[in-house]
Each structure stands twice: as C-alpha cells, then as structure tokens.
Wavefront OBJ file of the C-alpha trace (Angstrom):
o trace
v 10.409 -0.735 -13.571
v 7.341 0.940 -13.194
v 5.110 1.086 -10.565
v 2.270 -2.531 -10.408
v 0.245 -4.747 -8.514
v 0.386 -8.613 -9.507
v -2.816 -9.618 -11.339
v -4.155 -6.009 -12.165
v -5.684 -5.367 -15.208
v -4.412 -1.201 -15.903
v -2.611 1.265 -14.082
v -5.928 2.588 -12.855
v -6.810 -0.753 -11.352
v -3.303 -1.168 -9.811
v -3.637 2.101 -7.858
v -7.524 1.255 -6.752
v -5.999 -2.069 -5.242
v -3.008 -0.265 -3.857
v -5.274 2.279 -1.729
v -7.774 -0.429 -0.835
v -4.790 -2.851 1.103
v -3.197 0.897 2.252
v -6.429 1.412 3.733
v -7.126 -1.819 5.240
v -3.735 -2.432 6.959
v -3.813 1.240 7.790
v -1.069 2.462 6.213
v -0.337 5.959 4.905
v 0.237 6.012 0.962
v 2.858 8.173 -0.432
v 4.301 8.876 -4.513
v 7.236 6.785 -3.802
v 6.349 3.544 -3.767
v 8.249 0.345 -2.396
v 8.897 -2.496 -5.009
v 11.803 -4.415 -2.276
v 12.685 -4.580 1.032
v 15.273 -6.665 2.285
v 15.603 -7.289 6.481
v 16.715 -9.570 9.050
v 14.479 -11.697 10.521
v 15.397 -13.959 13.113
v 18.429 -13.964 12.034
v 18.447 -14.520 8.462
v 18.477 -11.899 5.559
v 14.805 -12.198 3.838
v 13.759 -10.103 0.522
v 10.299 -9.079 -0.077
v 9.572 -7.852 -3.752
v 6.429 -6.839 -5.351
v 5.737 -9.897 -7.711
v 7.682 -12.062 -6.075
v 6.444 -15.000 -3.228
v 6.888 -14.361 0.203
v 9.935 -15.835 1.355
v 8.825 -19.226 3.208
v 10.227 -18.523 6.617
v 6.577 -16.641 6.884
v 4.821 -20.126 6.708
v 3.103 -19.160 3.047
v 2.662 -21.455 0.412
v 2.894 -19.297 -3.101
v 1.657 -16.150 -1.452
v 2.632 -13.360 -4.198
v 3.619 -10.022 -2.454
v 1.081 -7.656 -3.387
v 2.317 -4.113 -1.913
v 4.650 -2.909 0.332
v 3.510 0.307 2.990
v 6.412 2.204 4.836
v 4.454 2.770 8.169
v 7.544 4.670 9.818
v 8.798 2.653 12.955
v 7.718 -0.677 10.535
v 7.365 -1.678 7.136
v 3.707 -3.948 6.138
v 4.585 -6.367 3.033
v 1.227 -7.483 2.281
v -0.264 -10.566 0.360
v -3.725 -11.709 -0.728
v -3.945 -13.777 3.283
v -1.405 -11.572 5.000
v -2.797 -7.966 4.778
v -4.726 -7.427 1.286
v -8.281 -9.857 2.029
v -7.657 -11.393 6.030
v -5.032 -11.974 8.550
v -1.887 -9.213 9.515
v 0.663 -8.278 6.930
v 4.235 -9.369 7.921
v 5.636 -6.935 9.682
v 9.386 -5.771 9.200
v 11.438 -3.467 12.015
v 12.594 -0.336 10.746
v 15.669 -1.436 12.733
v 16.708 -4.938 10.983
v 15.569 -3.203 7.306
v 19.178 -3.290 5.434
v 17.780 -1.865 1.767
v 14.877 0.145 0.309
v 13.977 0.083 -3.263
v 11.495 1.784 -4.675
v 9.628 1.668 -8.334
l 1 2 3 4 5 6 7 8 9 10 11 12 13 14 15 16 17 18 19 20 21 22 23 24 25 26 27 28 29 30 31 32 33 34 35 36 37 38 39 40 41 42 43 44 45 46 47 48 49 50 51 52 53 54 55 56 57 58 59 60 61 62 63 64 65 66 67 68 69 70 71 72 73 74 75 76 77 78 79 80 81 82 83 84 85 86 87 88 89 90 91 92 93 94 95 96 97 98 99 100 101 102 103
C-alpha cells in the first residue's frame, strides 16, 4: 500500500497534512513512513493503523488514526483530537512496541 492520510484529497495534500501534525506534535519526519504499530499497553496487545480507529482502550469514540511519528525512545499515533488539531497523541514505549510496518 502506498503511502496516505485519511480524508486527503492528492498525494500533495497527504504530505502537507503529514508535516503539519509532524510539526505540531514535534516529531521528526523521515522517507519511511509508519502505516502500523502494534504494542502492549497495560497489558493488552493494541494495533494502531493508518485508516483505521483508535483502538477504544484510548477512550475515543471513531477517532481515525491519522499518522504515525517514530520519535525514538516513543512512538506518537496521532488523530484529529489526539495530536493532529488539540490534545497529546497517544504515546507508545519503544519498549512494549512488538511490530513496525511501514507503507
């Protein structure tokens, strides 16, 4: 699959969104870029995919995953209220990540 953001109109207007959330939450911006990430958190295995909702142990109702930054120590899977327009993205521990796939 090739690289998107949900809701973008062109591949031009995917990447402008992409560096506007990578600059917001602060996050560096590389070629690779994550479509999934799969982690434990508090003690359950959660998935994060571009596309996709945010799995509803993050107290979300129908929050589509917008982007996902590698940030080193901690990955930022950002939303439209968690990262992209207001509020923190949800943050994922290098540590507890158990798969990285990428577009």
């Amino acid at each position: 699959m090739s690289f998107f953001v949900p809701s973008a109109e062109s591949q031009d207007h995917a990447e402008s969104i992409y560096l506007a959330i990578a600059k917001h939450v602060d996050a560096p911006v590389y070629d690779s870029r994550i479509e999934s990430l799969t982690w434990e958190h508090e003690g359950q295995e959660v998935k994060a995919k571009v596309g996709d909702k945010l799995p509803t142990c993050f107290g979300t109702d129908d929050e589509v995953i917008l982007a996902i930054f590698d940030c080193g120590d901690v990955y930022k899977v950002c939303t439209p209220n968690r990262g992209a327009v207001c509020f923190d993205p949800v943050l994922a521990s290098r540590t507890y990540v158990s798969s990285v796939d990428f577009f």
